[in-house]
C-alpha positions as a Markdown table, in Angstrom:
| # | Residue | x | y | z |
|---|---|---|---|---|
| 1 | Unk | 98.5 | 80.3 | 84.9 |
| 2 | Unk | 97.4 | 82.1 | 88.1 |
| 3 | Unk | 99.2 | 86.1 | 89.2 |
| 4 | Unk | 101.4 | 85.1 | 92.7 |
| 5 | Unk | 101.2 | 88.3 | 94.8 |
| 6 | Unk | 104.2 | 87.8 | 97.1 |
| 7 | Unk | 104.8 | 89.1 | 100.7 |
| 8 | Unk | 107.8 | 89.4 | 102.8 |
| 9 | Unk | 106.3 | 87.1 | 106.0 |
| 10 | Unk | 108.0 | 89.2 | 108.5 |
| 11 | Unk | 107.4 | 92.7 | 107.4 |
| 12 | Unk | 104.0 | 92.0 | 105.2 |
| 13 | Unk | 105.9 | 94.3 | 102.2 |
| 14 | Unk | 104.7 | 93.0 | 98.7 |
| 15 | Unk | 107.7 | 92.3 | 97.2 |
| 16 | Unk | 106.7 | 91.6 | 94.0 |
| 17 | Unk | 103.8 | 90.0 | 91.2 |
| 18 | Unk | 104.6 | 87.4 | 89.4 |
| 19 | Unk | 102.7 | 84.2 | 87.7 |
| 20 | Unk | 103.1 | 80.4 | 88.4 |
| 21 | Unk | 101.6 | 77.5 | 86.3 |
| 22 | Unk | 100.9 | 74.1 | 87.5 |
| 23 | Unk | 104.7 | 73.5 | 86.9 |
| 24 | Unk | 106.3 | 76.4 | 88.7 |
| 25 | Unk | 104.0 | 75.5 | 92.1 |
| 26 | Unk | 104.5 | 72.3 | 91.8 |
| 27 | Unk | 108.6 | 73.1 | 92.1 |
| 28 | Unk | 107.6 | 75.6 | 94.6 |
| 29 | Unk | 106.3 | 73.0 | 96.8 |
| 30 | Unk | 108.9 | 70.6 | 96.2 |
| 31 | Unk | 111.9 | 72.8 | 97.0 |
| 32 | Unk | 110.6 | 75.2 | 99.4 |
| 33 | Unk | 111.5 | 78.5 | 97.8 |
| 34 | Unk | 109.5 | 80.2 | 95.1 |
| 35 | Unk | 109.7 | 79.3 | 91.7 |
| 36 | Unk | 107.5 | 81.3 | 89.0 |
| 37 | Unk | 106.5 | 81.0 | 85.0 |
| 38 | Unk | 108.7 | 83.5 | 82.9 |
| 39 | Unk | 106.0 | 84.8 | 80.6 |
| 40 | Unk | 108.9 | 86.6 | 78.5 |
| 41 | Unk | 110.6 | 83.6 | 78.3 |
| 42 | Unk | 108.3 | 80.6 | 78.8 |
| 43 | Unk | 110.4 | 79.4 | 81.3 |
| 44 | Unk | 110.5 | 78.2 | 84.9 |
| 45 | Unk | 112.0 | 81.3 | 87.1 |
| 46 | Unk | 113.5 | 80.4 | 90.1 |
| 47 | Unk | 114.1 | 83.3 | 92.6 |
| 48 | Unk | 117.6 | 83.5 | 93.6 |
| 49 | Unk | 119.2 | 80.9 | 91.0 |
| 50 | Unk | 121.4 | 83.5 | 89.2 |
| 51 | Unk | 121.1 | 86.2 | 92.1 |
| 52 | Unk | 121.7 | 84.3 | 95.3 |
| 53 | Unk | 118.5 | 86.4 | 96.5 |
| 54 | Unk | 115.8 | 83.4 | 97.6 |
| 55 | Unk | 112.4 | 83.7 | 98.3 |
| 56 | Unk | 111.6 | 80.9 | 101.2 |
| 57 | Unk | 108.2 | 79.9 | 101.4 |
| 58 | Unk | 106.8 | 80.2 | 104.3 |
| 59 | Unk | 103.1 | 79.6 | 103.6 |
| 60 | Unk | 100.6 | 79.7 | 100.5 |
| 61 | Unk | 97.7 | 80.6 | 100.3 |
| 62 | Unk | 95.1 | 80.6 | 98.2 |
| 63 | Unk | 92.0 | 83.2 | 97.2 |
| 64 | Unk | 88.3 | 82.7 | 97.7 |
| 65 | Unk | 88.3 | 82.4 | 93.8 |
| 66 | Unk | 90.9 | 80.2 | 93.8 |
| 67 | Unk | 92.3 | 82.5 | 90.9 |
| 68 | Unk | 95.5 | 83.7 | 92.3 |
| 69 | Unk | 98.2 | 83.0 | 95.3 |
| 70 | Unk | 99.7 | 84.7 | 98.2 |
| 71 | Unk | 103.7 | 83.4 | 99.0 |
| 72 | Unk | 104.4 | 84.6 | 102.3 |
| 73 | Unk | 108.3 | 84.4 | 102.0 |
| 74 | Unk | 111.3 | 84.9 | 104.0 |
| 75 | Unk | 113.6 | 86.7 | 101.2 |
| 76 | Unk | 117.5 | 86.0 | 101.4 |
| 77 | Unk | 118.1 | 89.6 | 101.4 |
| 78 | Unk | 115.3 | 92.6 | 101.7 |
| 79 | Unk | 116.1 | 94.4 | 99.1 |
| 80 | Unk | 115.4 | 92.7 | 96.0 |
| 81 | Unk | 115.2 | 94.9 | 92.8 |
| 82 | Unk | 117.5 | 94.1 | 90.0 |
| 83 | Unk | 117.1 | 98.1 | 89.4 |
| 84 | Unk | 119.8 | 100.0 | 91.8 |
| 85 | Unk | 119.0 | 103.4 | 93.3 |
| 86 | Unk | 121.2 | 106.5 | 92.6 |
| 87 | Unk | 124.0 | 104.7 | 95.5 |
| 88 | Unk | 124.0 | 101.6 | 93.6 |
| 89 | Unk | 121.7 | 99.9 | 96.1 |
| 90 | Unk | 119.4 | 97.0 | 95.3 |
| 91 | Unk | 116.1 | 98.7 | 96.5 |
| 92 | Unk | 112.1 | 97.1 | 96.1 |
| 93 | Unk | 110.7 | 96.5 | 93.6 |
| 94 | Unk | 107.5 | 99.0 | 94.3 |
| 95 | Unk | 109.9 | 102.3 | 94.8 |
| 96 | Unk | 107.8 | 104.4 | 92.9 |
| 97 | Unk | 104.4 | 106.3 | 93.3 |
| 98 | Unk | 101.9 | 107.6 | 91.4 |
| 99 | Unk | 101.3 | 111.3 | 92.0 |
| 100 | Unk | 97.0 | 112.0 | 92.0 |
| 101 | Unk | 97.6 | 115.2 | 90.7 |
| 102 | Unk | 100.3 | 115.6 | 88.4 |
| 103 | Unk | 99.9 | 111.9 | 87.4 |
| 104 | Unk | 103.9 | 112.0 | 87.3 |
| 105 | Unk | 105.8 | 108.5 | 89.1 |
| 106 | Unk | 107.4 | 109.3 | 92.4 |
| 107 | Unk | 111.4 | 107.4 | 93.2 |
| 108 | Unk | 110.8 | 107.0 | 97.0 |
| 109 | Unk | 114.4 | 105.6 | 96.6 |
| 110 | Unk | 116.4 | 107.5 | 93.8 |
């Protein structure tokens, strides 16, 4: 089990962290589009099954360590939280910040 960090290719956003075992790569290789280990669940995840919302892989790559991967992907759609903002937009998933000072979470998209 290895953490994925995973990139849109065109805009270089991280989009997300997730985890992939030998299984989940494996499928991500064999269908092109990312595929992940649940942890929750112990399941394969496949991005976009139940949401239409597919990652396609445009490249992996792999760390110095060899202890975690980089999807560069070509998302369906950009905006890819299952969390909607106060419009009922999908927005991403990193659209909060920590404050240094107050220590309080920032919505950069409420």
């Amino acid at each position: 089990m290895v953490p994925v960090a995973v990139q849109d290719s065109d805009t270089l956003e991280l989009i997300l962290v997730a985890y992939a075992n030998q299984k989940a790569l494996d499928r991500t290789i064999e269908t092109g589009k990312a595929v992940f280990w649940n942890t929750s669940h112990n399941e394969l995840w496949e991005k976009g099954l139940s949401s239409g919302n597919a990652f396609f892989i445009k490249e992996i790559r792999v760390n110095y360590e060899q202890n975690s991967l980089l999807y560069l992907v070509h998302p369906k759609k950009r905006k890819i939280c299952h969390t909607k903002n106060s419009k009922g937009e999908a927005r991403n998933c990193y659209y909060r910040r920590l404050d240094f000072k107050s220590g309080e979470l920032i919505n950069l998209d409420p």
